[in-house]
C-alpha positions as CSV (number, residue, x, y, z in Angstrom):
1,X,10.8,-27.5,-11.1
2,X,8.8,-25.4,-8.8
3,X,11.0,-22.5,-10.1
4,X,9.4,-23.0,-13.3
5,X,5.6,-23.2,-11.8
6,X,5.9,-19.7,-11.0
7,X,8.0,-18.4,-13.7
8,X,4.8,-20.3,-15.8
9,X,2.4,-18.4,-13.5
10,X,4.1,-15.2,-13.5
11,X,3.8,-15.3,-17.4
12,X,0.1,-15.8,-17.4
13,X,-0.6,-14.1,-15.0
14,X,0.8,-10.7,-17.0
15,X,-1.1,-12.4,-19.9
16,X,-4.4,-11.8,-18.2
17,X,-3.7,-8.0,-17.4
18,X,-2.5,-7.7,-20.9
19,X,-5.5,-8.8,-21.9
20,X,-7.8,-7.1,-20.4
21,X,-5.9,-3.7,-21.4
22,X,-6.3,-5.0,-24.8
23,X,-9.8,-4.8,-24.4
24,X,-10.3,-1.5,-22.7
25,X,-7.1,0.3,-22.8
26,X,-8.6,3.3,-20.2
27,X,-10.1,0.7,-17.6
28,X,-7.8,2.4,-14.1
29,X,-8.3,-0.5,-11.9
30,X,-6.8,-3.4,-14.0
31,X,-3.5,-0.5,-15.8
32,X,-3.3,-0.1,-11.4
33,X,-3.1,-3.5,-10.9
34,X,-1.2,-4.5,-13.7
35,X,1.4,-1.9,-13.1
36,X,1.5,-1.1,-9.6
37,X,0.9,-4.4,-7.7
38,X,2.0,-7.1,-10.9
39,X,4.9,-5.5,-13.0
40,X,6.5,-3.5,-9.3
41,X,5.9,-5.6,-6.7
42,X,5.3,-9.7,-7.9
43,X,7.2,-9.4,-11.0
44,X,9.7,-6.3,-10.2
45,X,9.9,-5.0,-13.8
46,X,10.0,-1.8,-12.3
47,X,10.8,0.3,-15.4
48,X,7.5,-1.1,-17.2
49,X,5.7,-0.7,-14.1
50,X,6.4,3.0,-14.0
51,X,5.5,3.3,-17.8
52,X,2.3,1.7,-16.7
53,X,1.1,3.4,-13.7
54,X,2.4,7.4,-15.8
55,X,-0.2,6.0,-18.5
56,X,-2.7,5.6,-15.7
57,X,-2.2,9.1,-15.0
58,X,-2.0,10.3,-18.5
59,X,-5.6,8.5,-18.8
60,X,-6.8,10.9,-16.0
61,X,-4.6,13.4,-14.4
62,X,-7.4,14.8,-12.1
63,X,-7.7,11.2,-10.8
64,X,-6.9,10.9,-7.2
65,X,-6.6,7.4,-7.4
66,X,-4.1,7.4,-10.1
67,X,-2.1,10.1,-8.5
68,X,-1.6,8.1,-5.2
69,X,-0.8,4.5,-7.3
70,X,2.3,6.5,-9.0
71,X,3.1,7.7,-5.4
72,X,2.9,4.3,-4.0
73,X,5.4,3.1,-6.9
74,X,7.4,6.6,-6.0
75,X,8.2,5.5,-2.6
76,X,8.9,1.6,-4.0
77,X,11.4,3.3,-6.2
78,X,13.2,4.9,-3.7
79,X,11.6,8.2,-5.8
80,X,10.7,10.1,-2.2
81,X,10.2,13.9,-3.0
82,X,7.8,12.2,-6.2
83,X,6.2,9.9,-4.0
84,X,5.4,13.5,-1.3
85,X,4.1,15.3,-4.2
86,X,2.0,12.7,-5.9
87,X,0.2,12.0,-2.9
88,X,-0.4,15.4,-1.5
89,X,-1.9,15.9,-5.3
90,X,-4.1,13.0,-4.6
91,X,-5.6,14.1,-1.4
92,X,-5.9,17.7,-3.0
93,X,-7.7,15.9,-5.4
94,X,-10.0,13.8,-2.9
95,X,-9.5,15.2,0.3
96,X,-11.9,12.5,1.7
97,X,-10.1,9.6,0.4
98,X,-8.7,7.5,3.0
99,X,-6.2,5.5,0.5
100,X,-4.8,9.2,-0.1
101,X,-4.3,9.7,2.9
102,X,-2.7,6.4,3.9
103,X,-0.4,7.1,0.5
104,X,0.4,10.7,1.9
105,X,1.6,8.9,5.0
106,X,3.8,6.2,3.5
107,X,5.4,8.6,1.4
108,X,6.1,11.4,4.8
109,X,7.5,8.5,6.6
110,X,9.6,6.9,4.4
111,X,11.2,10.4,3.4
112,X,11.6,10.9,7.4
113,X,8.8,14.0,7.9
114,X,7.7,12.5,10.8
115,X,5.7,15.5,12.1
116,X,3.9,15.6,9.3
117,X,3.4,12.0,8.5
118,X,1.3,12.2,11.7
119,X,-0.8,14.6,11.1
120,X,-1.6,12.4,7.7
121,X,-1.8,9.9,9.7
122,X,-4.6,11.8,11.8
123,X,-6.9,12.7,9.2
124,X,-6.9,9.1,8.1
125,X,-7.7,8.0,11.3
126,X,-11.2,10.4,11.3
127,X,-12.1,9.1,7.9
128,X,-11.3,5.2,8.0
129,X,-12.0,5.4,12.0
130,X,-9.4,2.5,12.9
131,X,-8.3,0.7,9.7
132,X,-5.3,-1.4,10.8
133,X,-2.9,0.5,8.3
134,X,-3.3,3.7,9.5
135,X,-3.0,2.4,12.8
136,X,0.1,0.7,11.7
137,X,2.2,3.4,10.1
138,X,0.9,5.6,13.0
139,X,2.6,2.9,15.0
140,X,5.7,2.7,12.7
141,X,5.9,7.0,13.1
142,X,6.2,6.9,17.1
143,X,8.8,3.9,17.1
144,X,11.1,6.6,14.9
145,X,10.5,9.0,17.9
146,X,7.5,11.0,17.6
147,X,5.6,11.7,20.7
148,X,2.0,9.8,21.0
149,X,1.3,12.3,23.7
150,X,1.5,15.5,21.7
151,X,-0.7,14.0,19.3
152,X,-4.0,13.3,21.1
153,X,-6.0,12.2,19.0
154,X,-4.9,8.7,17.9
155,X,-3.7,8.1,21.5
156,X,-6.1,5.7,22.3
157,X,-6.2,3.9,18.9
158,X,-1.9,3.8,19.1
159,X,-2.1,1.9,22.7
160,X,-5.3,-0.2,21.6
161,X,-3.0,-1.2,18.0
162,X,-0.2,-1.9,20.3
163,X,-2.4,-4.8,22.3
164,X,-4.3,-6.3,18.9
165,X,-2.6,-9.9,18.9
166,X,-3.7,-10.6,14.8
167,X,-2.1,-7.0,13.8
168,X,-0.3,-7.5,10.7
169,X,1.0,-4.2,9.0
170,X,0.3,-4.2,4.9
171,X,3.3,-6.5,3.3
172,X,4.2,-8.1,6.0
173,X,4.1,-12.0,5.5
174,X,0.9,-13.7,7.0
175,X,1.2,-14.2,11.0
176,X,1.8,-17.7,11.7
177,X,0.3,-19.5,14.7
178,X,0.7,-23.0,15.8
179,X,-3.2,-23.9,15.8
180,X,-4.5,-26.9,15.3
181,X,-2.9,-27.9,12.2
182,X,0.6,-26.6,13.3
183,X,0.2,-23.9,11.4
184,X,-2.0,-20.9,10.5
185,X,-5.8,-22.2,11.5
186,X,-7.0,-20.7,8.9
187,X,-4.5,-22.7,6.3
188,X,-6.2,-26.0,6.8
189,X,-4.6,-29.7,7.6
190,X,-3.6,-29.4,3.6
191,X,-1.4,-26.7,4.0
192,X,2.3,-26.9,3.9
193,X,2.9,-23.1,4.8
């Protein structure tokens, strides 16, 4: 029965994004969401998610932000040369975006461009200072053989990520400690997970 709970969920859920599409079809955020994170990676239509996040960028092809959603779905896809060149367009587009920078990153290291994944992963670094997900594909970069020591900068941040105890790299499944309640503290005595 639970099956059905989610299948329920699901279904409303996509309701809700279609919805508020319906009611402004150009709104970036919500044909983002809707695509990117609902249709890709909950509900993994990924042929209507694509269809979704090329609107986005057929709303507003200068748009940084829709340019690194398509390369986030791009490297989801297994679409890696796509994913490269949608997020390089995005931080040509907003060279001080952060969230382009962390896409450009994704998308070098999961086509294997470790070198310049790094560098990426550098100027992210000096804009977000030490977000955990920089750190984290920085992190994910050395363990496939690139040197921390020829990269200076993030040195420090790289051994200091290395020692964080709550580091939990983006989609990774909540860490689970046995607190008080057995599980996750922060879960509560009413929490089964």
């Amino acid at each position: 029965m639970r099956h059905l709970g989610v299948r329920t969920e699901l279904r409303s859920r996509g309701a809700e994004f279609r919805r508020a599409l319906e009611l402004n079809p150009s709104y970036p955020q919500a044909r983002a969401w809707y695509g990117l994170f609902f249709l890709q990676w909950v509900a993994g239509r990924e042929r209507e998610a694509r269809d979704e996040v090329l609107r986005l960028l057929q709303l507003d092809p200068l748009s940084a932000y829709a340019n690194v959603i398509l390369s986030f779905s791009d490297v989801s896809s297994g679409r890696m040369s796509e994913a490269v060149d949608h997020a390089r367009r995005g931080v040509e587009l907003d060279p001080n975006s952060y969230l382009a920078y962390w896409s450009l990153m994704q998308a070098l290291l999961s086509s294997a461009q470790y070198e310049e994944a790094t560098e990426a992963a550098e100027r992210g670094l000096a804009i977000s200072g030490r977000h955990s997900w920089a750190l984290a594909t920085l992190v994910s970069i050395y363990a496939h053989g690139i040197s921390p020591i020829k990269h200076s900068p993030p040195t420090a941040n790289w051994r200091r990520a290395a020692r964080v105890s709550t580091f939990n790299p983006p989609c990774s499944p909540p860490r689970r400690s046995h607190g008080k309640y057995g599980s996750s503290d922060r879960d509560g005595p009413a929490s089964g997970y």
